[in-house]
C-alpha positions as MATLAB code, in Angstrom:
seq = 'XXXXXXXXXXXXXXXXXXXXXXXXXXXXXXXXXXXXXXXXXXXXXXXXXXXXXXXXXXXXXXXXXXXXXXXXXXXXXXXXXXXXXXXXXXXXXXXXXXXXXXXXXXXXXXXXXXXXXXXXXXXXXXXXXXXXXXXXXXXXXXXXXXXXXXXXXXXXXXXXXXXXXXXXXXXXXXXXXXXXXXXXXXXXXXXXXXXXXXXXXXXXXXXXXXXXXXXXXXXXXXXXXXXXXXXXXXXXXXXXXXXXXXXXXXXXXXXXXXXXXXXXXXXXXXXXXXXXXXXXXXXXXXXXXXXXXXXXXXXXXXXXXXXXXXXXXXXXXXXXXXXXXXXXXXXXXXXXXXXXXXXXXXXXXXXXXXXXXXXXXXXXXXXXXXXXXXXXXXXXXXXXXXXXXXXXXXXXXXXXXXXXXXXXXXXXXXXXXXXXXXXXXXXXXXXXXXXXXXXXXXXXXXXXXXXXXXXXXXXXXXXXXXXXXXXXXXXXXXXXXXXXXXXXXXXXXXXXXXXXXXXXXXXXXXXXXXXXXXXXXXXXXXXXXXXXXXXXXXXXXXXXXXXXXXXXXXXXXXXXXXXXXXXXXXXXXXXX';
ca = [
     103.589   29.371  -63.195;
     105.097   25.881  -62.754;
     104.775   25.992  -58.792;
     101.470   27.675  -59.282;
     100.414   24.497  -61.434;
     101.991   22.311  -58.506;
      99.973   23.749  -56.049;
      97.114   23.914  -58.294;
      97.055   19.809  -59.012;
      97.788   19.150  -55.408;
      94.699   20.688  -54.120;
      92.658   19.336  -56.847;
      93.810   15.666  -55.643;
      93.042   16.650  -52.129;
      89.370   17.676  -53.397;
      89.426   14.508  -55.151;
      90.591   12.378  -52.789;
      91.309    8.787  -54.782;
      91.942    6.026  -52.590;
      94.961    3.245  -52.656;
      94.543   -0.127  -51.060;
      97.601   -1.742  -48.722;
      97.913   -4.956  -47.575;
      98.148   -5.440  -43.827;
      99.739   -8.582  -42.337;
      97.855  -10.381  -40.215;
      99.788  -10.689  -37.684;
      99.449   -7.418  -36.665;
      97.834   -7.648  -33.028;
      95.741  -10.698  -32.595;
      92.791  -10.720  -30.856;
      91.668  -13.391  -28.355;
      87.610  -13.935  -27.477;
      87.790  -15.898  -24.469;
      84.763  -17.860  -23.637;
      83.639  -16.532  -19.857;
      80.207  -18.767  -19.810;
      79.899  -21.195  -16.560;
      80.512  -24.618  -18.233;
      84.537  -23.086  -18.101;
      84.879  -23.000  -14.730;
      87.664  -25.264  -13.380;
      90.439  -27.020  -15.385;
      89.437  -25.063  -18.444;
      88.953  -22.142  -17.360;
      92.826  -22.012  -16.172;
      94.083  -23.152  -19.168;
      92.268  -20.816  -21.004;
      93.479  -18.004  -18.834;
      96.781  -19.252  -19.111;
      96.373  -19.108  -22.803;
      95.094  -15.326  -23.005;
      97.901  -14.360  -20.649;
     100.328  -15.525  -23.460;
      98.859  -14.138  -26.100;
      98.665  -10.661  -24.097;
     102.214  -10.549  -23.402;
     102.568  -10.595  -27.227;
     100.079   -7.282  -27.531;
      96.778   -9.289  -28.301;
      93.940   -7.814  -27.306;
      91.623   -9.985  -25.457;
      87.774   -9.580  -25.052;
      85.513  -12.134  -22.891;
      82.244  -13.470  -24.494;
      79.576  -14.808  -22.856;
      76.116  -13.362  -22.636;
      77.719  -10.213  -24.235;
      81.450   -8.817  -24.968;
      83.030   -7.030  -22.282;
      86.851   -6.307  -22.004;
      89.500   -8.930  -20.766;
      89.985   -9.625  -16.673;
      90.556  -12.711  -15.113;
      87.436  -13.250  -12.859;
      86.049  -16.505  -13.033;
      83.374  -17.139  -16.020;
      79.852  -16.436  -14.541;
      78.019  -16.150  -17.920;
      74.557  -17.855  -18.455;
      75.027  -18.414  -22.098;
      78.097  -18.691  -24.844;
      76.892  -16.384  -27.678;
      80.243  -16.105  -30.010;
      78.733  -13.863  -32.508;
      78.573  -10.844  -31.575;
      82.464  -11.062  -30.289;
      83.299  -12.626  -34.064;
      81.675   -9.819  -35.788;
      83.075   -7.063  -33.719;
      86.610   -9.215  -34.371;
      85.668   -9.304  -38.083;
      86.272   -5.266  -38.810;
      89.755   -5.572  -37.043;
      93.125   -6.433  -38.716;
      94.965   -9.471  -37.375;
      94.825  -13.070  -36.220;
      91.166  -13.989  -34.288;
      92.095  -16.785  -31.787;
      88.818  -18.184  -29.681;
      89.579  -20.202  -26.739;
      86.558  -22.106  -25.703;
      85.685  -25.166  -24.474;
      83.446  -25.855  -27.455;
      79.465  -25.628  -26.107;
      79.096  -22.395  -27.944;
      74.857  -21.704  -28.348;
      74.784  -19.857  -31.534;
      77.136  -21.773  -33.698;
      74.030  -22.154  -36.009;
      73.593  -18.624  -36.531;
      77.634  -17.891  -37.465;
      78.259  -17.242  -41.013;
      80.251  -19.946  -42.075;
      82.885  -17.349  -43.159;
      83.322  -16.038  -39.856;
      84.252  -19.010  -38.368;
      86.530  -20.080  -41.188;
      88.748  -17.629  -40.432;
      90.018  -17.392  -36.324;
      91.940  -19.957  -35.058;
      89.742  -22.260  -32.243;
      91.754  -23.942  -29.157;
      89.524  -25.909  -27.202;
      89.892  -26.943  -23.417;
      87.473  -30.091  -23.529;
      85.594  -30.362  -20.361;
      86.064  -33.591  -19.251;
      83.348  -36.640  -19.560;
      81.448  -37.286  -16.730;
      77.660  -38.161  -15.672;
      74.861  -35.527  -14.463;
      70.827  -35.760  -13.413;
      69.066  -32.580  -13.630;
      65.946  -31.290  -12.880;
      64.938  -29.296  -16.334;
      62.058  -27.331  -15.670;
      59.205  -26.877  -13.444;
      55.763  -25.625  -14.574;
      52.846  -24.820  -12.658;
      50.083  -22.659  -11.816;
      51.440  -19.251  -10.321;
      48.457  -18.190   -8.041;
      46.822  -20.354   -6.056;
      44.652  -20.105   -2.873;
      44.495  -22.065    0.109;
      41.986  -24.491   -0.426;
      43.699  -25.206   -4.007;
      45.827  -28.305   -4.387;
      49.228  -27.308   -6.074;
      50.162  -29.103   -9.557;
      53.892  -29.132  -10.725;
      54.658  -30.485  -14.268;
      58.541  -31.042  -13.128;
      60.900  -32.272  -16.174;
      63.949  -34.295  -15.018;
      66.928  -36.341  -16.959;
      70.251  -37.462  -17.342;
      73.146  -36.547  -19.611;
      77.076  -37.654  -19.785;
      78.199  -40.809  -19.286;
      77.706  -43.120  -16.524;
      80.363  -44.774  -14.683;
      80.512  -48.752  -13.355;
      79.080  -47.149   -9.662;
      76.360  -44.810  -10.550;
      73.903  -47.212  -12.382;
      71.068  -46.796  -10.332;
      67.878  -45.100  -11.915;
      65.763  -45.228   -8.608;
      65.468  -41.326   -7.561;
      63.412  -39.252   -5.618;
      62.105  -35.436   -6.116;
      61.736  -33.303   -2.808;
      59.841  -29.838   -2.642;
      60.497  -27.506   -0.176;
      60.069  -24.175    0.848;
      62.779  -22.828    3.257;
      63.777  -25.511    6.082;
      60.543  -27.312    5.540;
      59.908  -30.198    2.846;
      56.539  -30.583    1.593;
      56.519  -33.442   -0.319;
      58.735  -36.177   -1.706;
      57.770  -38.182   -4.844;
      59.906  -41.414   -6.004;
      61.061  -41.565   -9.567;
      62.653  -43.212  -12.314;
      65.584  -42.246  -13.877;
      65.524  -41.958  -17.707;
      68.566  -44.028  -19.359;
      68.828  -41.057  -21.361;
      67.142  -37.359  -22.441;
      64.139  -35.949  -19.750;
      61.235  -37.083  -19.274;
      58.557  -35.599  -16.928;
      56.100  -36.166  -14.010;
      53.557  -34.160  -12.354;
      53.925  -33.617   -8.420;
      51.063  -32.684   -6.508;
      50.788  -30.451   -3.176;
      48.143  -29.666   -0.872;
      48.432  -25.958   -0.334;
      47.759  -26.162    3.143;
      50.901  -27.213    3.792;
      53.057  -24.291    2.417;
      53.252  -21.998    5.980;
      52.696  -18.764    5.094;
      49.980  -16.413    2.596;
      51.642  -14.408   -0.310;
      54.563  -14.909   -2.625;
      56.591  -18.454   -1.335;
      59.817  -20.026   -3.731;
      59.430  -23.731   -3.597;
      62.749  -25.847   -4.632;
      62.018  -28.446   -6.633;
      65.325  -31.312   -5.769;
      66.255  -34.503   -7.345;
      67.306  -36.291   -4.715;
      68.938  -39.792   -4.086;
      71.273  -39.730   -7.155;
      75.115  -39.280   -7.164;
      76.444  -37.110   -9.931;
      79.248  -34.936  -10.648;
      77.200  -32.139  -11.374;
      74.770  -30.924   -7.714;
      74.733  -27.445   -9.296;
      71.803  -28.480  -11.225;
      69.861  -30.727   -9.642;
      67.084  -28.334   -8.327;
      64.965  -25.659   -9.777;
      62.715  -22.592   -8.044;
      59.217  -21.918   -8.643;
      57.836  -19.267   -7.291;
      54.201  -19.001   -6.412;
      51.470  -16.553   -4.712;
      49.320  -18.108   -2.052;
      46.069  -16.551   -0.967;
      43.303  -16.864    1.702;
      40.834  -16.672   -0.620;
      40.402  -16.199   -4.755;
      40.263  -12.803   -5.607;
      38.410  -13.909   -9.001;
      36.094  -16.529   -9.510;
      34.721  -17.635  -12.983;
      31.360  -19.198  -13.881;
      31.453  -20.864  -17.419;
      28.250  -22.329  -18.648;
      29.186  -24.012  -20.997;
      33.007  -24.079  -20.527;
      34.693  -22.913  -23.762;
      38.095  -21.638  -24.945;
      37.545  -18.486  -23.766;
      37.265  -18.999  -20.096;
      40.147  -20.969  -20.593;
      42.207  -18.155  -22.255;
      40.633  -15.781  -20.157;
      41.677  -17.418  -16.652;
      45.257  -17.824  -18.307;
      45.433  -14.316  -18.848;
      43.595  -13.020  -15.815;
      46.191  -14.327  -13.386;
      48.777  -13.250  -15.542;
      48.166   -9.865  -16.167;
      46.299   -8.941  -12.929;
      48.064  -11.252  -10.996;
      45.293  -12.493   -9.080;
      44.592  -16.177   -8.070;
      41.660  -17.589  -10.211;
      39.347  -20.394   -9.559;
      37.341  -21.496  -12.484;
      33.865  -23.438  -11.841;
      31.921  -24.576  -14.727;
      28.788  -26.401  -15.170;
      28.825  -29.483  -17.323;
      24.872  -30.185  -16.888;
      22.358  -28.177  -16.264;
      22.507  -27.614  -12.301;
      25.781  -29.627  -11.615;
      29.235  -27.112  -10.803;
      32.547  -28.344  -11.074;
      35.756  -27.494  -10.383;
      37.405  -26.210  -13.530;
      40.456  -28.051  -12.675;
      39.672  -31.339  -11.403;
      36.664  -31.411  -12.235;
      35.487  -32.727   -8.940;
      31.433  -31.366   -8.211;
      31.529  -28.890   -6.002;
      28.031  -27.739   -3.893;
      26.114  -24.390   -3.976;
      27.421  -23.571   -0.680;
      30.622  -23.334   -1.584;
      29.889  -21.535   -5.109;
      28.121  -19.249   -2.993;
      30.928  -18.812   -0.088;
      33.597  -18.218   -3.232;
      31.479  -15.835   -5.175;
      30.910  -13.628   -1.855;
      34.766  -13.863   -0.830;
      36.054  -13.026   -4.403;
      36.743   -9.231   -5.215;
      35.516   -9.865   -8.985;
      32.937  -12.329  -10.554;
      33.224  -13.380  -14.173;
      30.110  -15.504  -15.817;
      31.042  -16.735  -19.481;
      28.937  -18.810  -21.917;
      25.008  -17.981  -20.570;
      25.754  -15.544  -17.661;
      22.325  -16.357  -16.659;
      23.100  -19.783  -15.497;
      25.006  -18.118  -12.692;
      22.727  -14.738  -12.097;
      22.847  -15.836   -8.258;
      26.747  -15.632   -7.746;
      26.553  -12.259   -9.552;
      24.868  -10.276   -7.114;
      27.500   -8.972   -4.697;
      30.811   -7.773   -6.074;
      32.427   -6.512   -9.154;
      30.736   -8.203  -12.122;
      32.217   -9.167  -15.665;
      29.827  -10.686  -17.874;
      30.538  -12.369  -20.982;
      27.820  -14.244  -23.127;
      29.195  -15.789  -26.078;
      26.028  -17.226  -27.914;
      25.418  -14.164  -30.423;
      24.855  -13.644  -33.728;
      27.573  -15.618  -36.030;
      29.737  -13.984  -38.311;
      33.110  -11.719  -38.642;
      33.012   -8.838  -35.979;
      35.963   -6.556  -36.661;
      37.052   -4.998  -33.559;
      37.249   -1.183  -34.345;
      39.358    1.648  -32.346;
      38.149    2.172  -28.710;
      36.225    6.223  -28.806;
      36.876    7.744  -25.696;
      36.596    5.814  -22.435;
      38.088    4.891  -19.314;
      40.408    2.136  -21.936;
      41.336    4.742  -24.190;
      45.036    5.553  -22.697;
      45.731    1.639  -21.565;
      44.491    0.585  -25.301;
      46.667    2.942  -27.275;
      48.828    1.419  -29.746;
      46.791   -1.592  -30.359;
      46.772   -2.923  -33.976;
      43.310   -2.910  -34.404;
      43.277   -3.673  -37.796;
      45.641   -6.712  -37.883;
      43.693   -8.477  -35.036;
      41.573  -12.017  -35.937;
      37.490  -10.889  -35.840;
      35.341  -11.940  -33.609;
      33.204  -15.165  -34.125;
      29.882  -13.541  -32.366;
      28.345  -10.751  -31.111;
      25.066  -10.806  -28.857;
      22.274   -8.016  -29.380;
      21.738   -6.083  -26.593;
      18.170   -6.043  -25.294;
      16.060   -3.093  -26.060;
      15.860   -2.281  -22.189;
      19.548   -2.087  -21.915;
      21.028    0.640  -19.964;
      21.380    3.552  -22.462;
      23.807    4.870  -20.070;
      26.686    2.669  -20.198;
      29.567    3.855  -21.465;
      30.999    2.041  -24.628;
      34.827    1.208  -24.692;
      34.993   -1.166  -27.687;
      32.550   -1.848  -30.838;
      33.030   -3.589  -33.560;
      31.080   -4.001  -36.845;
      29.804   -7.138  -39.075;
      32.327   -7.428  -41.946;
      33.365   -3.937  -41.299;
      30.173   -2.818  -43.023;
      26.789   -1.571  -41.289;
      26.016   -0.263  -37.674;
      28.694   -0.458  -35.462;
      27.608   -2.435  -32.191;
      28.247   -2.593  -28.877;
      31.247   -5.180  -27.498;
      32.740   -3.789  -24.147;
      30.639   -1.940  -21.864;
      30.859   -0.528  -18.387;
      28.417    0.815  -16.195;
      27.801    1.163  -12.282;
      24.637   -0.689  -11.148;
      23.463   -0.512   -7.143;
      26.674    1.011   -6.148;
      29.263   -1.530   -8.193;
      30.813   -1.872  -11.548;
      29.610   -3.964  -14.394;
      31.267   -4.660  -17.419;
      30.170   -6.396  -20.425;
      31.552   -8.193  -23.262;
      29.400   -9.199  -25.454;
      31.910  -10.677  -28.219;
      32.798  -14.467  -28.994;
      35.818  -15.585  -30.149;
      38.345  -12.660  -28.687;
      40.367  -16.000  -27.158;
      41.744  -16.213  -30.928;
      43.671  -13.256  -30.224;
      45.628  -14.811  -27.546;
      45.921  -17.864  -29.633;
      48.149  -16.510  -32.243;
      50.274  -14.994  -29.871;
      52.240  -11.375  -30.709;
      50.577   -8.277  -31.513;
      47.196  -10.030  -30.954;
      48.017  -11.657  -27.533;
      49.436   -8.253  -26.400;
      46.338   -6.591  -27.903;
      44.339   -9.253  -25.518;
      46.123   -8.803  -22.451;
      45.724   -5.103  -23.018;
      41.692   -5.147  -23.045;
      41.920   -7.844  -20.048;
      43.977   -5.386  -17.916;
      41.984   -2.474  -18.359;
      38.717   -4.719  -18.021;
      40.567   -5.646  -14.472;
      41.968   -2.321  -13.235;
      38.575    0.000  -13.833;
      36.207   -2.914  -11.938;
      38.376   -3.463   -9.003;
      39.418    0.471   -9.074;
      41.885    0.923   -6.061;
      41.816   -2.997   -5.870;
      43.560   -3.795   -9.041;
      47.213   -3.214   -7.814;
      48.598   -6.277   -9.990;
      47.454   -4.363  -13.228;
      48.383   -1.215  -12.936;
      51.910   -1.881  -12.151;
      54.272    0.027  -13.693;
      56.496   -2.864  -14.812;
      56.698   -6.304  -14.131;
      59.599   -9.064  -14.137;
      59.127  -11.291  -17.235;
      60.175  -14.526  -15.500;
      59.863  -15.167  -11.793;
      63.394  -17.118  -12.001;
      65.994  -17.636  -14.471;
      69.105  -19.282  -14.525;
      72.120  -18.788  -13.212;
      74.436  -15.776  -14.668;
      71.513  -14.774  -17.199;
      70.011  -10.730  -15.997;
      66.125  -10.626  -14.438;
      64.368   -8.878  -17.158;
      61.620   -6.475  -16.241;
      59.146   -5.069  -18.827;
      57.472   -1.441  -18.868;
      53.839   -2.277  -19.016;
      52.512    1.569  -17.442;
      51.086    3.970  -20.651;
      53.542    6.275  -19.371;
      56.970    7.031  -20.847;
      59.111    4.438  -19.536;
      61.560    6.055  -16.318;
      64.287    4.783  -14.062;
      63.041    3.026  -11.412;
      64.817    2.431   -8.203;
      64.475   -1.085   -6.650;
      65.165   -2.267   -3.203;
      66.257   -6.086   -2.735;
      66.232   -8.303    0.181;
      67.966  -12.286   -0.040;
      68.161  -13.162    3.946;
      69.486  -10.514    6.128;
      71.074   -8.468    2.971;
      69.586   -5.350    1.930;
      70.615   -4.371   -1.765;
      69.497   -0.972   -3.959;
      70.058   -0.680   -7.481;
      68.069    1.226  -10.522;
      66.246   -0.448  -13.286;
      67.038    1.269  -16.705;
      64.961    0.749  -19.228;
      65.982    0.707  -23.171;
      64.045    2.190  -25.908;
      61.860   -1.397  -26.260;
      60.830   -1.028  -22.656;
      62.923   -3.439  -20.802;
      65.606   -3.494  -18.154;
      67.624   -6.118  -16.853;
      69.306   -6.715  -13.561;
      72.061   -9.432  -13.069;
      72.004  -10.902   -9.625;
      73.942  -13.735   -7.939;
      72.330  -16.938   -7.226;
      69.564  -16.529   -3.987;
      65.959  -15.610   -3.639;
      64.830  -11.976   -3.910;
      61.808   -9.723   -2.460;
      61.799   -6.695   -4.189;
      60.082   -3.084   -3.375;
      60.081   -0.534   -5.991;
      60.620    2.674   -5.154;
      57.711    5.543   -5.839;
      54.619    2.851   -6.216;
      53.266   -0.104   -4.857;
      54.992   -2.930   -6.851;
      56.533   -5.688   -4.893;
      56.839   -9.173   -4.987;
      59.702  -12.021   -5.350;
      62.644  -13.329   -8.185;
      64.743  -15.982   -7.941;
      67.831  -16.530   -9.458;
      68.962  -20.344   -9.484;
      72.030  -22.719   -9.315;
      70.836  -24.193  -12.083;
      72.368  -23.131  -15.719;
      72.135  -24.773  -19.037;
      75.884  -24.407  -19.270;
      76.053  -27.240  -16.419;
      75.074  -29.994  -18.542;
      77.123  -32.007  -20.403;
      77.124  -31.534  -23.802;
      79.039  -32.899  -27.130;
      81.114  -29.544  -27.859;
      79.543  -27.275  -31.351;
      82.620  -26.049  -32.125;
      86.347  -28.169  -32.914;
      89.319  -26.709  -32.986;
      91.234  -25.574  -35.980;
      94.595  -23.712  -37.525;
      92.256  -20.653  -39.050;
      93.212  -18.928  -42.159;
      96.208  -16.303  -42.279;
      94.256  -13.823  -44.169;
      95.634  -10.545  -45.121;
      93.752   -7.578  -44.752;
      93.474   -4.835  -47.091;
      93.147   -0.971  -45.981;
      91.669    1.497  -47.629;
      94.367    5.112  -47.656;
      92.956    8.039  -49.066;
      95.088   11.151  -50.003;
      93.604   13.187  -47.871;
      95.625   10.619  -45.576;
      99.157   11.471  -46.915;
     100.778   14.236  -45.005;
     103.087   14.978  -47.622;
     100.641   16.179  -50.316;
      99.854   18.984  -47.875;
     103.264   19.675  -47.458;
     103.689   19.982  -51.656;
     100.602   22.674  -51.728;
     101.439   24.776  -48.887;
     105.348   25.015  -50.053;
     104.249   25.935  -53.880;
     101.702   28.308  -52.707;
     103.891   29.736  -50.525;
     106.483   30.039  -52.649;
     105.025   31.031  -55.171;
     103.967   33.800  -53.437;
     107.321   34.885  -51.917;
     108.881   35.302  -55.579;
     105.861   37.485  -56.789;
     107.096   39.736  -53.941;
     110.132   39.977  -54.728;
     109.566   40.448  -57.970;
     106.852   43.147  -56.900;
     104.268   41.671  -58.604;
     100.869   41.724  -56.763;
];
């Protein structure tokens, strides 16, 4: 009975299961994040390797951070960006001493729990002080013809500190494109922080149609730091526009809508718009412009747009793919309901319909309207009464027409997220069914999200097809290099490819996407910066573990040797 009762309470505490806690020193196997971002490389990089090296030859375990955490080696840091929390809170569930070695320009420093960062010890290998100009950004238009004249909003400035020989502030920035140099513009150099100045091309000068990188140089300084004195832009030169927009009056939503046109279609736009009755004018300088050449640009152009009073521009209208948009309606909130079926009805699934801003206006159609027009959107006055009529497309003498007859859909793009997704949505699928087999640029199945990016941060492309997103093979060319690789994309729709510095034409495989990335010199990590993060002892803390009896071999060993036996004497006893 007694080893019966033995056997009997050791099970039931197995069932049970209570837990003890134990104390585990923390010096059990450190672990070492080792910064691996670009502003390491040189002196303290080596020192920092050094470091790691040490601690490994005392059973550390040592993981890089930089962009992301990846497993020690001792290439040189090529990381973009020094984001230390996701290494801490991976370190965080471990036992042991957390040791960072950094040189202290750590990006998310802000966004560390301060009890994280309490407890590793930090060694930092300072960079040394020294003085850097940098071009910071350049902005422009992205599609452009050939009569256009190119506009770069280029941001330039200095950091560090300067030495007794480099006090000059008299600079110069040079665009080029290949071998040949476009333009050169002579600047001043800030005495501190960017400022910015716009450079202006003629387009005639760029060589060649179709997608061109210019490099955008700071030249005529001496600094420690060359790596980041340029930045690439690319753009997408055409013969002539393949859209042209009439607004009369010009309002926010041609403004919005050419935004978003050359955006999501990728098509080079050129606005006109008539500030007095009979006078045209270039939308962006605002110089007059004649009939001819409205004429000539309407007839070249693969789609027309006329905005405000479409009647103002009935004679550009005549010839090509029309979209007409007349914005003086009735007043009042038009609530945009879901699209019935139509030709939008698979590229507009998934909209929020009923989280976008209303619609200011909405014109009555005329009684003579063509009954035959199919209806892709309607929307209805306070979401009470008849619904009417907003987007509708119809063939007329042999091409496509599509109206939009709401005011006020530019407020969609304006608040940006769900909306301005909602709004590119119904500006594609305006796009791809008038220019049919034309509209290559929006029915691509994905696209990169930014032309260039930095050095060591990934090209990021997004899914933008209605199908299920797929991998996609890719075939790169920099120079005489041929590359292949496969984009994989993750449950939000978006893959990313990390490429060395150099300039990229890509061809996807199984459709007819192609175009150009760049990946720069340039990097944020270049700049000289006051370091976010000192160094400190850290805090000897000692873990506690949590040991269940379940995790105690001997308790097994108890039951199994009472049951057993237990059930040896019964034998011999000949008891059953």
């Amino acid at each position: 009975m007694i080893l019966r009762g033995v056997a009997v309470l050791a099970l039931i505490l197995l069932l049970w299961n209570p837990s003890s806690a134990r104390l585990l020193p923390a010096g059990d196997q450190p672990i070492v994040l080792l910064d691996a971002s670009l502003s390491m490389t040189g002196a303290p990089w080596r020192a920092a390797l050094d470091s790691a090296r040490s601690f490994a030859r005392r059973r550390a375990v040592v993981w890089r951070f930089g962009t992301g955490v990846a497993a020690f080696d001792t290439t040189p840091p090529a990381a973009g960006a020094s984001h230390l929390g996701p290494a801490l809170e991976a370190a965080a569930g471990r036992a042991g001493e957390v040791v960072i070695l950094t040189d202290g320009n750590v990006d998310d420093v802000a966004g560390i729990p301060p009890d994280l960062l309490r407890r590793p010890r930090i060694v930092v290998q300072t960079r040394p002080a020294f003085f850097d100009a940098y071009v910071a950004s350049v902005e422009g238009v992205r599609h452009v013809t050939r009569t256009d004249t190119i506009r770069l909003r280029v941001s330039y400035g200095v950091a560090g500190t300067r030495d007794s020989g480099l006090g000059a502030r008299n600079a110069s920035i040079t665009v080029s494109v290949g071998e040949r140099r476009l333009t050169s513009q002579r600047v001043t150099l800030p005495d501190s922080g960017t400022i910015s100045t716009e450079v202006t091309i003629p387009d005639s000068r760029i060589p060649n149609p179709g997608w061109q990188v210019l490099e955008v140089r700071l030249d005529g300084i001496s600094d420690a730091e060359p790596r980041d004195d340029s930045r690439l832009f690319a753009v997408d030169v055409s013969l002539e526009p393949a859209a042209v927009i009439f607004a009369s009056p010009p309002d926010w939503e041609a403004r919005f809508l050419a935004r978003t046109l050359s955006d999501v279609a990728r098509l080079p736009v050129r606005v006109f718009v008539e500030t007095e009755a009979g006078r045209w004018r270039d939308g962006a300088t605002l110089a007059p412009v004649a009939a001819a050449e409205l004429t000539r640009a309407a007839s070249a152009a693969r789609l027309v747009i006329a905005t405000g009073d479409p009647g103002r521009a009935r004679e550009f209208t005549a010839r090509s793919a029309v979209l007409l948009w007349p914005t003086n309606g009735q007043a009042g909130d038009w609530y945009v309901e879901r699209p019935p079926s139509s030709p939008f009805t698979a590229a507009l699934a998934g909209v929020p319909w009923d989280s976008l801003p209303p619609a200011t206006a909405v014109t009555m159609p005329a009684r003579d309207s063509n009954r035959t027009a199919t209806v892709a959107l309607a929307a209805r006055l306070a979401r009470r009464g008849q619904a009417r009529p907003i987007v509708t497309l119809e063939q007329r003498d042999g091409r496509r027409v599509a109206s939009v007859t709401a005011a006020g859909l530019w407020r969609w793009a304006f608040r940006g997220g769900a909306a301005e997704q909602a709004y590119r949505s119904v500006i594609a699928a305006l796009v791809d069914w008038l220019l049919g087999e034309q509209a290559a640029g929006s029915r691509e199945r994905t696209i990169p999200e930014s032309f260039e990016v930095a050095n060591g941060l990934p090209i990021v492309w997004r899914w933008t097809s209605s199908d299920t997103a797929r991998p996609v093979g890719i075939t790169l060319r920099s120079g005489a290099t041929t590359g292949t690789d496969t984009l994989r994309f993750d449950a939000g729709g978006r893959a990313r490819l990390l490429l060395p510095p150099g300039i990229y034409r890509y061809t996807l495989s199984g459709g007819p996407e192609q175009g150009v990335v760049a990946v720069e010199t340039y990097s944020d990590e270049w700049l000289p910066r006051a370091p976010a993060l000192s160094a400190q002892p850290g805090e000897a803390i000692a873990r506690v573990a949590s040991v269940g009896l379940r995790d105690r071999w001997w308790l097994f060993v108890i039951a199994i040797l009472a049951l057993a036996t237990e059930w040896a004497l019964r034998r011999r006893q000949g008891l059953p």
